[in-house]
Backbone as ProteinMPNN parsed JSONL, in Angstrom:
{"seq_chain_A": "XXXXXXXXXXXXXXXXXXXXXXXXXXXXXXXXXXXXXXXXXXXXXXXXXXXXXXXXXXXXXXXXXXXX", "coords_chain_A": {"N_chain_A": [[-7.842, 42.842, 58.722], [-4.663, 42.623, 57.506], [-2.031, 40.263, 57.291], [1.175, 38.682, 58.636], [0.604, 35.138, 58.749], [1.788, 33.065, 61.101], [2.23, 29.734, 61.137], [2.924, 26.262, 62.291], [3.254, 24.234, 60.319], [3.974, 25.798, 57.982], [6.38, 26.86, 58.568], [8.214, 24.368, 59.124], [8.308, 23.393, 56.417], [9.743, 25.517, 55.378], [12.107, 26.344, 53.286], [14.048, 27.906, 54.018], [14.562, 26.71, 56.893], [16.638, 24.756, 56.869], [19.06, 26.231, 57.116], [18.568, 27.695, 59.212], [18.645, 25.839, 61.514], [20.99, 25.073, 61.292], [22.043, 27.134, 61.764], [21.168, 27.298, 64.297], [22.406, 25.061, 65.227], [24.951, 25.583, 65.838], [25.439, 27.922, 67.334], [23.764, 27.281, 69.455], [24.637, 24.724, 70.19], [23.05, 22.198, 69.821], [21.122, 19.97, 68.529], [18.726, 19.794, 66.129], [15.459, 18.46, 65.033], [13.517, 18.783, 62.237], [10.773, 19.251, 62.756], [10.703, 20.129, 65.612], [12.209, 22.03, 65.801], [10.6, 23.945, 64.163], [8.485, 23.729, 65.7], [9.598, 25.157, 68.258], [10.694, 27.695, 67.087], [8.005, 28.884, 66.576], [6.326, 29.131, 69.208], [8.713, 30.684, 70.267], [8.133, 33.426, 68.271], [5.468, 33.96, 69.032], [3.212, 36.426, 69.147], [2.745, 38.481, 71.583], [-0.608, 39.294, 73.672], [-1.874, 42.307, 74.489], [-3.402, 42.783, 76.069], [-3.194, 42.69, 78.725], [-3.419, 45.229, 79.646], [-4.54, 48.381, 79.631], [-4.364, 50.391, 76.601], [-3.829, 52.994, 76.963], [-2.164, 52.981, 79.121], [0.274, 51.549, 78.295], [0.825, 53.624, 76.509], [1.475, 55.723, 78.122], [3.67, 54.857, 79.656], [5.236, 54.224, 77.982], [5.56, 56.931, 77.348], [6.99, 57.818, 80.141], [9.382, 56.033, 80.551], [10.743, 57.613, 78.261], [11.003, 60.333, 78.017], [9.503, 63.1, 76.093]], "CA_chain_A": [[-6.46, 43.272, 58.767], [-3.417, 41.444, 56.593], [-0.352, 39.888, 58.423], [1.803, 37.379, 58.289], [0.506, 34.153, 59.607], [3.438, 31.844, 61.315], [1.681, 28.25, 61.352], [4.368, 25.289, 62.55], [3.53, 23.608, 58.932], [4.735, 26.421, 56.867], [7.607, 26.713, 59.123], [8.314, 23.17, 59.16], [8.41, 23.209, 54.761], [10.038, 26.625, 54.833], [13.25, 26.361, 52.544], [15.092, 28.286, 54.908], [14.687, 25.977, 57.554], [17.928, 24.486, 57.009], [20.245, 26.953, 57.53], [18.535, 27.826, 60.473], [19.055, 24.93, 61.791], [22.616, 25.122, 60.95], [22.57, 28.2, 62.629], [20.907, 27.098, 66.034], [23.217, 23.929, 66.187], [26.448, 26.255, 65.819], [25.135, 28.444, 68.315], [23.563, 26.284, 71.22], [25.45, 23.148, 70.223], [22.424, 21.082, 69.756], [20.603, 19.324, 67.404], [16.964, 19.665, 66.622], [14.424, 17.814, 64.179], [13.008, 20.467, 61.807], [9.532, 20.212, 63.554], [11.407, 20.46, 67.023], [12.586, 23.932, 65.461], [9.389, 24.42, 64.46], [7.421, 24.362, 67.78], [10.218, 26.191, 68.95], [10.432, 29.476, 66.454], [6.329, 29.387, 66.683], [6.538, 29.493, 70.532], [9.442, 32.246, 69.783], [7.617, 34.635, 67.965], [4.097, 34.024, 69.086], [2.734, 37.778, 69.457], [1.904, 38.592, 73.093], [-1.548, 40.014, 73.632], [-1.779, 43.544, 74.513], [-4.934, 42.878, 76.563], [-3.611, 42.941, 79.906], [-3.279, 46.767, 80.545], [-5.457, 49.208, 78.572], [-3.757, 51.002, 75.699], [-3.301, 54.717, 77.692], [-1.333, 52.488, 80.173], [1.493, 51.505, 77.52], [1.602, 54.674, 75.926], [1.721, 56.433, 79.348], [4.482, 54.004, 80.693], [6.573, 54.21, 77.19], [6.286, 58.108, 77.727], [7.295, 57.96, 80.995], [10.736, 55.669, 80.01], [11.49, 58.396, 76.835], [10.193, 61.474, 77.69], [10.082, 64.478, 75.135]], "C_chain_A": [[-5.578, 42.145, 58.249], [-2.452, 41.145, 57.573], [0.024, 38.781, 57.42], [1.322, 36.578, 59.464], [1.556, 33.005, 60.04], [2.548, 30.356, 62.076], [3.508, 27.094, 61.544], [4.207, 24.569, 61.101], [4.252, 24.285, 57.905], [6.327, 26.48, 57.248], [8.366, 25.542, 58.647], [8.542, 23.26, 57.381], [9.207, 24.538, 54.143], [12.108, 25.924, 54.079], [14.534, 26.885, 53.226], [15.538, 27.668, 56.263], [15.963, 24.967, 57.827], [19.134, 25.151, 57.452], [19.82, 27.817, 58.798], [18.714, 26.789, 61.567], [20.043, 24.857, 61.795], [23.455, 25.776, 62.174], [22.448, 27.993, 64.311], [22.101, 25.848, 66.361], [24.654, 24.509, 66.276], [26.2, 27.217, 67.276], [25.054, 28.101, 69.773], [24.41, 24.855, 71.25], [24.401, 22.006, 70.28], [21.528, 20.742, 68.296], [18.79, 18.929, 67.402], [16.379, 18.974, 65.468], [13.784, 19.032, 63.722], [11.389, 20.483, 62.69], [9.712, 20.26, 65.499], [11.734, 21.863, 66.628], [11.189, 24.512, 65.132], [8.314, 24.92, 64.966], [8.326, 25.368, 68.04], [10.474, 27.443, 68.306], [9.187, 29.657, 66.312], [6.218, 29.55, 68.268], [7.708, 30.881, 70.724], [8.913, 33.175, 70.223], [6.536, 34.554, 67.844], [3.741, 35.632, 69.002], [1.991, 37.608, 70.922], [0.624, 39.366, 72.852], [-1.293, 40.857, 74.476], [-2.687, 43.632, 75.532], [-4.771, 43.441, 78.398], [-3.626, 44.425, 80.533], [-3.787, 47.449, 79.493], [-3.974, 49.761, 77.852], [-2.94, 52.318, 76.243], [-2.138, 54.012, 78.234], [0.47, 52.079, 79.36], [1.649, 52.57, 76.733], [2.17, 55.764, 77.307], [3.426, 55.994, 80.159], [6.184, 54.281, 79.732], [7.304, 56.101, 77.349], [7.509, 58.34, 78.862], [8.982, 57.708, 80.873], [11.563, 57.026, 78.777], [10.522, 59.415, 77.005], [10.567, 62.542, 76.587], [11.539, 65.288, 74.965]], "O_chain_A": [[-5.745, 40.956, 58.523], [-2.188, 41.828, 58.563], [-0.327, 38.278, 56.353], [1.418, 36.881, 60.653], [2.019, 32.18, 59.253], [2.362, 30.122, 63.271], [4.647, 27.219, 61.095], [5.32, 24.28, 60.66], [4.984, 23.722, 57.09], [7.265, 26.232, 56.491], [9.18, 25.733, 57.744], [9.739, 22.974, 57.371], [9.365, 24.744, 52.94], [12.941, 25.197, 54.619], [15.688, 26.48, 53.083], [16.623, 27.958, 56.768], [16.178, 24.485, 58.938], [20.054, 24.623, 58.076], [20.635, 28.556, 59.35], [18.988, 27.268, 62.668], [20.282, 24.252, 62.84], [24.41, 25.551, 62.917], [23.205, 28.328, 65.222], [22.605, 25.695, 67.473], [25.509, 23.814, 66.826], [26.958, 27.031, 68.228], [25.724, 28.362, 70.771], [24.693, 24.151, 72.219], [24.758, 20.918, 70.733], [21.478, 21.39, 67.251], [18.016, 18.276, 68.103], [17.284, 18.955, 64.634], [13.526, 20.03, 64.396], [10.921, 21.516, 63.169], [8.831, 20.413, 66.344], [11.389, 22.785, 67.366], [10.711, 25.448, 65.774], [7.571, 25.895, 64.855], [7.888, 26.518, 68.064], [10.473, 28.402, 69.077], [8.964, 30.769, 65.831], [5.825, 30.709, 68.405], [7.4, 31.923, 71.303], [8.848, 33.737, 71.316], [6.08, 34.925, 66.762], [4.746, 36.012, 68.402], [1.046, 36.898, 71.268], [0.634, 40.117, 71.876], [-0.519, 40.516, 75.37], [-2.789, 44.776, 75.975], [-5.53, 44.109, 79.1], [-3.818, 44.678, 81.722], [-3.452, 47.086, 78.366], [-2.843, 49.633, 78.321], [-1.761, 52.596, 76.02], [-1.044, 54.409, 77.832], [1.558, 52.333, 79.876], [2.719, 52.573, 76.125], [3.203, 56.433, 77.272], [4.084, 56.664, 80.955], [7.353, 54.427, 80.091], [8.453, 56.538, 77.419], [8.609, 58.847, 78.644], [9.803, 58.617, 81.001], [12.775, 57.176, 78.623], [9.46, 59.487, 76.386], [11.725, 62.796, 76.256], [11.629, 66.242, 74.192]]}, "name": "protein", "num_of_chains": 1, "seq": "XXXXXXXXXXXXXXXXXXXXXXXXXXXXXXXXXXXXXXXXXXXXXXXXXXXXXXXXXXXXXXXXXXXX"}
């Protein structure tokens, strides 16, 4: 299966990395080191695993919230 892989090195060399940076120190008011932003948008948007409750159990649960 294809994805996108989010490694802290590509992060860390991404081009856009600046103006996110820009953006977090306008925001929170602080000031980070690009691989301080780094760890921290790979800790972000890690992907949670799915593992702890069988599959039925989150489609059962999302029904339940939004039924038909």
């Amino acid at each position: 299966m294809g994805g996108v892989v989010l490694d802290e090195s590509s992060v860390v060399e991404s081009p856009v990395l600046p103006y996110v940076r820009m953006v977090v120190s306008l925001i929170e008011g602080i000031q980070m080191s690009p691989n301080q932003l780094g760890n921290w948008l790979c800790q972000a948007l890690r992907q949670h695993s799915m593992a702890r409750r069988r599959r039925l159990d989150y489609v059962l649960a999302f029904l339940n919230q939004h039924p038909p």
